[in-house]
C-alpha positions as CSV (number, residue, x, y, z in Angstrom):
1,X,100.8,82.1,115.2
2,X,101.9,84.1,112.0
3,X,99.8,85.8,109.8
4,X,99.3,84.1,106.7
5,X,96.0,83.9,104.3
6,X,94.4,81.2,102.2
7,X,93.9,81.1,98.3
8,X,91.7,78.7,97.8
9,X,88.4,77.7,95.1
10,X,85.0,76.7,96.5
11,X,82.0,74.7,95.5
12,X,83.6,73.0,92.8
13,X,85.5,76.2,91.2
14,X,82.1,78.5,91.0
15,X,84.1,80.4,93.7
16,X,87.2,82.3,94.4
17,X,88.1,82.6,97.8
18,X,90.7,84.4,100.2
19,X,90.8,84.4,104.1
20,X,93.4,86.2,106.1
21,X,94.3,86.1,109.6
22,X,96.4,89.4,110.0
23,X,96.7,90.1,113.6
24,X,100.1,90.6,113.8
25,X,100.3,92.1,110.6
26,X,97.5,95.1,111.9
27,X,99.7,94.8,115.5
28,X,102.9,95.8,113.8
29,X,100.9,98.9,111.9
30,X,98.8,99.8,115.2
31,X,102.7,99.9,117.1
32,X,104.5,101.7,114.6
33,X,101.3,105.0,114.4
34,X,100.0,104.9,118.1
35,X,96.8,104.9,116.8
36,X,93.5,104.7,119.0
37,X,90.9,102.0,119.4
38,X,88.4,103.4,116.2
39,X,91.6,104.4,114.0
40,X,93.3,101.1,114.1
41,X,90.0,99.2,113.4
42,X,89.9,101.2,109.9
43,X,93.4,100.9,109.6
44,X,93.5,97.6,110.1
45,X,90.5,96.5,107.9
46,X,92.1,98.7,104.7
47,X,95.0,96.7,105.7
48,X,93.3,93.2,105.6
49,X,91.5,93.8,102.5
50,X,94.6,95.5,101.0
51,X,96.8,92.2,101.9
52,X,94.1,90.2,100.2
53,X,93.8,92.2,97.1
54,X,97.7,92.2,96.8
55,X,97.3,88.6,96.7
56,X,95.5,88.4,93.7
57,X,98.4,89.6,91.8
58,X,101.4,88.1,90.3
59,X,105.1,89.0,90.6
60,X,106.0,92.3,90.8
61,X,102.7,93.7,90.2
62,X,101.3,96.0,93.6
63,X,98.6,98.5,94.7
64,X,97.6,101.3,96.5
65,X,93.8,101.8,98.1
66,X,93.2,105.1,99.0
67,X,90.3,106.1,101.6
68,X,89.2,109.4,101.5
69,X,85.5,109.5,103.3
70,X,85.9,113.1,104.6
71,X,85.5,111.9,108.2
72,X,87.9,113.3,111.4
73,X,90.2,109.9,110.7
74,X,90.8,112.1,107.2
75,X,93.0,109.8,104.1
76,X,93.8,106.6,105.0
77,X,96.3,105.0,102.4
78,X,97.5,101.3,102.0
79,X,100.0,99.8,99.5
80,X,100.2,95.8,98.9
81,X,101.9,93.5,96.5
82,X,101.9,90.0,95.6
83,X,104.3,88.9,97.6
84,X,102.1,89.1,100.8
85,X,103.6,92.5,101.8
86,X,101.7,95.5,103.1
87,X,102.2,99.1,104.7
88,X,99.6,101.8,105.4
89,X,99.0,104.6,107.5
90,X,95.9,106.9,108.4
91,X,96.1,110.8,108.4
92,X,95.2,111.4,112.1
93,X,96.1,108.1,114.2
94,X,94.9,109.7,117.4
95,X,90.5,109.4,116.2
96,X,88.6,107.3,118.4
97,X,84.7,107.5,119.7
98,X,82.3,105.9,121.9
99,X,81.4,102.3,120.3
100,X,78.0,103.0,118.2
101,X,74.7,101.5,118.7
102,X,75.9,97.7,117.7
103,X,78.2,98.0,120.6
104,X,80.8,98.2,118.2
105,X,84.0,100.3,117.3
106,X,82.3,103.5,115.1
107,X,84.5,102.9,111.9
108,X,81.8,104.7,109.7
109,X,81.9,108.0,111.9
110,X,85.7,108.0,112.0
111,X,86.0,107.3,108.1
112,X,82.6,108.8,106.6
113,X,80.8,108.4,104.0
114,X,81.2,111.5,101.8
115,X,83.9,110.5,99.5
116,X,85.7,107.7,97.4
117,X,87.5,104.9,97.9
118,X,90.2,104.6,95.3
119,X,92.7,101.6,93.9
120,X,95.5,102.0,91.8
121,X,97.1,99.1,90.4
122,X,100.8,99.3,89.2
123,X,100.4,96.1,87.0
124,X,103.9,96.5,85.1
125,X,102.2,98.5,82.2
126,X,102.7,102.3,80.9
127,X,99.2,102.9,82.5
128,X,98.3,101.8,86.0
129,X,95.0,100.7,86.4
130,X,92.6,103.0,88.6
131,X,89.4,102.4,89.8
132,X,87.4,104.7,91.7
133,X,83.9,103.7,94.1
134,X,81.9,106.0,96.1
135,X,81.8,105.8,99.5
136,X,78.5,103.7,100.2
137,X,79.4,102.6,104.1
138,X,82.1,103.6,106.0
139,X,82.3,100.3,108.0
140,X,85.0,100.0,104.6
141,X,83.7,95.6,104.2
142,X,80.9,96.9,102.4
143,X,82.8,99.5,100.5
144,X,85.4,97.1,99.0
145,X,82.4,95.0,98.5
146,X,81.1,97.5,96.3
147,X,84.5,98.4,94.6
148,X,84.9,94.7,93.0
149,X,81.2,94.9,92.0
150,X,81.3,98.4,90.3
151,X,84.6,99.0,89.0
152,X,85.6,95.5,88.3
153,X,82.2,94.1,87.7
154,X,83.2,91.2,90.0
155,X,80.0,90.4,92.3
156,X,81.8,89.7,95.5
157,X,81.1,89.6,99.4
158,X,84.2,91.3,101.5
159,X,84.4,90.7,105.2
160,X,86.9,92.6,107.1
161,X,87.2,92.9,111.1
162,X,89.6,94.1,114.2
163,X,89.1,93.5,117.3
164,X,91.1,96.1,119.8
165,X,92.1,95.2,123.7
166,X,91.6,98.2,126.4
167,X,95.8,99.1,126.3
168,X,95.1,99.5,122.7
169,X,97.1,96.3,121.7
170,X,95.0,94.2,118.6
171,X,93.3,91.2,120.1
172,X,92.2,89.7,116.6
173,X,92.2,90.8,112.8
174,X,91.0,89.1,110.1
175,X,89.0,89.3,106.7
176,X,88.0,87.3,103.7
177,X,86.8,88.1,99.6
178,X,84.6,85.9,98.2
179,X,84.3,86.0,94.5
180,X,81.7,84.3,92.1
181,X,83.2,82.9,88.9
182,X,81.5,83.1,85.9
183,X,78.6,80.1,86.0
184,X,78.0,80.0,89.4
185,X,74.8,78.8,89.4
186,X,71.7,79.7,91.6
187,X,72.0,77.1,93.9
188,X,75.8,78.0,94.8
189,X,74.6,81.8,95.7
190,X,71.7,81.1,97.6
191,X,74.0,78.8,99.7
192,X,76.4,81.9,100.1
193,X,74.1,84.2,101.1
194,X,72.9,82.3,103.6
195,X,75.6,81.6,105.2
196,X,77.1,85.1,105.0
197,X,73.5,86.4,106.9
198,X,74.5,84.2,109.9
199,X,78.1,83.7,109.7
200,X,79.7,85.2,113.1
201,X,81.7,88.9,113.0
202,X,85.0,87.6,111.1
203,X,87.4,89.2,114.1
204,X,85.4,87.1,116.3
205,X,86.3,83.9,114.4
206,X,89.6,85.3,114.6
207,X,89.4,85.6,118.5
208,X,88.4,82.0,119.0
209,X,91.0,80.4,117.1
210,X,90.0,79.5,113.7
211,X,92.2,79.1,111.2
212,X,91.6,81.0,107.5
213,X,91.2,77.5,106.6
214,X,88.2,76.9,109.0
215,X,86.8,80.8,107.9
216,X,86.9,79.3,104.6
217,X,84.8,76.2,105.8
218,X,82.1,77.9,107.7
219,X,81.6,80.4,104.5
220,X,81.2,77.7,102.6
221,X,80.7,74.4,104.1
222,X,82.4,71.0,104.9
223,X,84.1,69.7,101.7
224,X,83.0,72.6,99.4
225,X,86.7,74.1,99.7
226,X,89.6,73.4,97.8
227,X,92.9,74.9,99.0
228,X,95.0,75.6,96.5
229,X,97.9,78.3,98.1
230,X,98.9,79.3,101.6
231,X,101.4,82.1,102.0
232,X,102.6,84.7,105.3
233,X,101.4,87.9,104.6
234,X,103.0,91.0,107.0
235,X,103.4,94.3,107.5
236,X,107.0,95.5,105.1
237,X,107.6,98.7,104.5
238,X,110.0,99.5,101.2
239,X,111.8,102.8,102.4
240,X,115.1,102.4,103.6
241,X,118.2,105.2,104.7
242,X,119.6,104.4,100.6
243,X,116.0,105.4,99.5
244,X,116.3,108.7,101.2
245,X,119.5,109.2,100.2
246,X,118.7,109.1,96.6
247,X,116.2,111.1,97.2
248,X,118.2,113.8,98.7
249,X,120.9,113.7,96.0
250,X,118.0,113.9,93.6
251,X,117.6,117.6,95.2
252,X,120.9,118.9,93.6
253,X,123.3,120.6,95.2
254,X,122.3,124.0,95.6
255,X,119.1,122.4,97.7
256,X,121.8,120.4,100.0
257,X,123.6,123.2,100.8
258,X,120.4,125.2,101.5
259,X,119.4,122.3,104.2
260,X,123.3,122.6,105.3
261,X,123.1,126.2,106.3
262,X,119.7,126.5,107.8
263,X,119.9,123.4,109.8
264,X,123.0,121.6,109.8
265,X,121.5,118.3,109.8
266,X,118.3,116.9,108.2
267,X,115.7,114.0,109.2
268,X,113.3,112.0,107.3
269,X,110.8,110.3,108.1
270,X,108.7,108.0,106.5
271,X,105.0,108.4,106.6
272,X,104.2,104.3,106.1
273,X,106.2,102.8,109.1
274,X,107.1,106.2,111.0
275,X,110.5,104.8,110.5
276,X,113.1,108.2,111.1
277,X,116.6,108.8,109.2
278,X,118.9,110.9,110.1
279,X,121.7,112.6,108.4
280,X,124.4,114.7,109.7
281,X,125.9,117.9,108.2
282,X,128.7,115.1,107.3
283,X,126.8,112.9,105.4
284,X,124.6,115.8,103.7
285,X,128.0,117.0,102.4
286,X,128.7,113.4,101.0
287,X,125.7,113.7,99.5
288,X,125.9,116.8,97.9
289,X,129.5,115.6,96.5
290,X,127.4,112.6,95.1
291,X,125.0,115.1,93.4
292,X,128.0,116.0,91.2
């Protein structure tokens, strides 16, 4: 089934709500880096939340969450729009360790907790909009959590989860953000937080089959959600062989020619999709024409 997520408003519009199922989405990024079990479980939940928060724009508006926790997995860094489009990559895709006490993959060791977690939002404006959190987890769920309720003052609950098969393949990925609008009364949270202390592991869900609409429903209950989008949501990166070209001519001659005689040739390659481009000492002289 394709990836897609769920916009939708819950107990009669005291709640925003987003659920994602983005298994093929994390698939496509775990394929393209080679990265182990523990790396492609934070990769993969800075993806899902990333997706989601793209979501929440409009147009051409995107953003960039940068991890930087000062564990082995070092910087992880993800850029989504509003279009359902999403690319990342982590520094060392190679990080993996025993599962930690909860049985589970040991996402806080890999991405620590002495550090920030940082979003940049490129919202069409002269000034992008940056806000900065404190790493306060690791397991990254709690850290976005934390993000929306310190730098946006948005008290939110931020679920995020990957489940990882033993060739390394994704088995499930999912997440959701949950979002109290102003009013939401006392009645409404108590509800929420009682079902968020005995909702299952969200990758779980994933696993058996539910929908984002059915995530949605056993967050909130029977009738207490109203849909109101649904759109795909993959993994896209935006570099392309014209990209790099520009980027090239952008060097100026005198840099082309330098490239020319010491190597001949030149490659590129891009650090969100690990795509490679190649350019022979043909087209680098076309290039340096073009830089003219």
């Amino acid at each position: 089934m394709a990836d897609y997520l769920i916009k939708a408003l819950g107990f009669n519009g005291q709640v925003r709500a987003y659920a994602a199922s983005s298994t093929e989405t994390v698939s496509e990024g775990q394929r393209r880096h080679g990265t182990w079990p523990t790396a492609s479980a934070a990769l993969g939940r800075t993806m899902t939340a990333g997706v989601i928060m793209g979501a929440m724009l409009k147009g051409e508006e995107k953003l960039t969450i940068k991890v930087e926790g000062g564990g082995p997995i070092g910087p992880i860094l993800v850029d989504s729009n509003a279009k359902g489009e999403v690319r990342g990559y982590v520094t060392h895709p190679q990080t993996h360790f025993d599962l930690n006490e909860h049985g589970k993959l040991d996402v806080k060791r890999a991405v620590g907790t002495e550090g920030t977690l940082t979003v940049v939002k490129d919202l069409g404006l002269r000034e992008h909009f940056t806000g900065q959190v404190p790493i306060v987890s690791g397991e990254l769920g709690e850290d976005f959590t934390y993000y929306f309720a310190s730098s946006e003052q948005v008290p939110s609950s931020v679920g995020v989860g990957v489940l990882v098969n033993p060739d390394n393949s994704i088995l499930a990925a999912g997440g959701f953000i949950l979002q109290l609008l102003p009013g939401a009364d006392e009645e409404t949270i108590a509800a929420l937080e009682d079902r968020l202390k005995t909702i299952a592991p969200i990758s779980k869900l994933i696993q058996q089959g539910l929908s984002p609409e059915d995530i949605l429903e056993e967050l909130m209950g029977e009738g207490n959600v109203k849909i109101l989008e649904k759109m795909p949501i993959q993994f896209k990166c935006q570099c392309s062989r014209e990209r790099i070209s520009n980027a090239l001519v952008s060097l100026g001659q005198s840099e082309i020619q330098d490239i020319i005689d010491s190597d001949g040739e030149a490659e590129a390659q891009c650090h969100f999709c690990n795509e490679k481009y190649h350019f022979s000492k043909e087209e680098l002289e076309e290039l340096k024409a073009e830089a003219k």
